[in-house]
N, C-alpha and C positions, 0 to 999 in steps of 0.2 A: 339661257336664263342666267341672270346672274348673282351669285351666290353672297351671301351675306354674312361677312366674317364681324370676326367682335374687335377687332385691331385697328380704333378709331377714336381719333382726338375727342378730349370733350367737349361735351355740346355746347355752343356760347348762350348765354341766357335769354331767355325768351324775348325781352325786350330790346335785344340788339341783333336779334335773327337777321342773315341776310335772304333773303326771298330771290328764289329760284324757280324759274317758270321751265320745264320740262314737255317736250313732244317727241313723244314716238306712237307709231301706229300696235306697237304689242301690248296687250292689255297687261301681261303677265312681267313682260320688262320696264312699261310706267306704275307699274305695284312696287315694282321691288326697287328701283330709283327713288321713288318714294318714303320707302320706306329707310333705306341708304342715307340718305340728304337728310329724312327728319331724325332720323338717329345721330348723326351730328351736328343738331343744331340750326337747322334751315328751316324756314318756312316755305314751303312747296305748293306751286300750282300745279297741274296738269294737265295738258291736251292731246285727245286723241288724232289729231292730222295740225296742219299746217294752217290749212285752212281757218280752223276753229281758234287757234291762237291769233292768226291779223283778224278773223271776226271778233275777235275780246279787245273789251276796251283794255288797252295797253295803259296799265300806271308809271307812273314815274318813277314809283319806289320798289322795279325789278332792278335786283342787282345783278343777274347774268341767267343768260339760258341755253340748256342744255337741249341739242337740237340733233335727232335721227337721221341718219344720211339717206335711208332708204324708206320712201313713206309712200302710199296711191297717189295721194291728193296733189303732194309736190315734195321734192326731195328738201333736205337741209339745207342744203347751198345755195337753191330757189329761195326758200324760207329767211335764208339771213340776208340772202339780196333784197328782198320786201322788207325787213324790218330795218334794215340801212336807210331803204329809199323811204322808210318812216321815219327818218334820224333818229332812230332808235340807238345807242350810242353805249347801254350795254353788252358788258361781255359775252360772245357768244361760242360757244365749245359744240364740235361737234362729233357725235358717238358714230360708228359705225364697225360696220361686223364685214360691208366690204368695200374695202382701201384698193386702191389702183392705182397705180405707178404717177396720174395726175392728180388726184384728192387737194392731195395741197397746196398746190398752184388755184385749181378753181376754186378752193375752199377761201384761200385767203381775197382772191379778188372781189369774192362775195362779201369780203367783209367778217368773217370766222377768223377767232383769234385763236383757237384750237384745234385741231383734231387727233382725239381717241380710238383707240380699238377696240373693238368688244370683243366677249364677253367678258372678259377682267379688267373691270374699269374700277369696281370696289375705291382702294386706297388714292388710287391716281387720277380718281373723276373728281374725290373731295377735295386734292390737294391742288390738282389744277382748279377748281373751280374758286376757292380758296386763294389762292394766286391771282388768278384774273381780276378777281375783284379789288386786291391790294394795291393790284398797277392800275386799275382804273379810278378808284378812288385816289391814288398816289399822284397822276394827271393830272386828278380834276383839282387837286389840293385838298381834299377831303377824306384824308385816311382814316381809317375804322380801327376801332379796338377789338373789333369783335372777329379777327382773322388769325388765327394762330397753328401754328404746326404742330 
């Protein structure tokens, strides 16, 4: 479970939230991601499998998502290969509790531009996520104010 410390940037203002679409299969670890991400400022979706997030109409205005390595339905790296082969083209970070000597190798070919380790993702899930979005907005030419360390 991951524990939720108070040693966190302030929250950027409502109306410049960046929106963070979140899947994992623990009911208990997408509460408290949840609650993580809205505590600094994000606006958060949530799905329980993999599945249920390519079943959602995908908007345009996801700025990066946060994706479980180990899931029933289909793993993360499954997950970010579908939402590639959807030219889905935000950032995609992926959490997991178990890392293998090739994670990120398949990770990246799938198209993940991160991976984390759990369970202490706290400080380093907001500021990678926070990051991702600055390079990709930074790409597209559309840098944001609402990103700060």
């Amino acid at each position: 479970m991951i524990q939720v410390g108070s040693q966190h940037t302030q929250p950027a203002p409502p109306s410049s939230a960046a929106t963070i679409y979140v899947v994992d299969d623990d009911a208990g670890v997408l509460g408290s991601l949840r609650f993580l991400l809205e505590t600094d400022g994000f606006t958060v979706r949530t799905f329980r499998s993999g599945a249920a997030l390519l079943n959602a109409a995908l908007s345009t205005g996801v700025d990066c998502f946060v994706l479980d390595y180990k899931m029933p339905d289909m793993n993360g790296i499954d997950l970010a290969a579908g939402l590639r082969g959807r030219n889905v083209t935000a950032p995609v970070i992926l959490i997991t509790g178990y890392p293998d000597e090739n994670i990120g190798a398949r990770a990246a070919a799938a198209g993940v531009d991160h991976v984390l380790r759990k369970p202490l993702l706290e400080d380093s899930l907001v500021k990678q996520i926070r990051a991702a979005i600055e390079e990709a907005h930074s790409a597209a030419g559309t840098a944001s104010g609402i990103l700060r360390t």
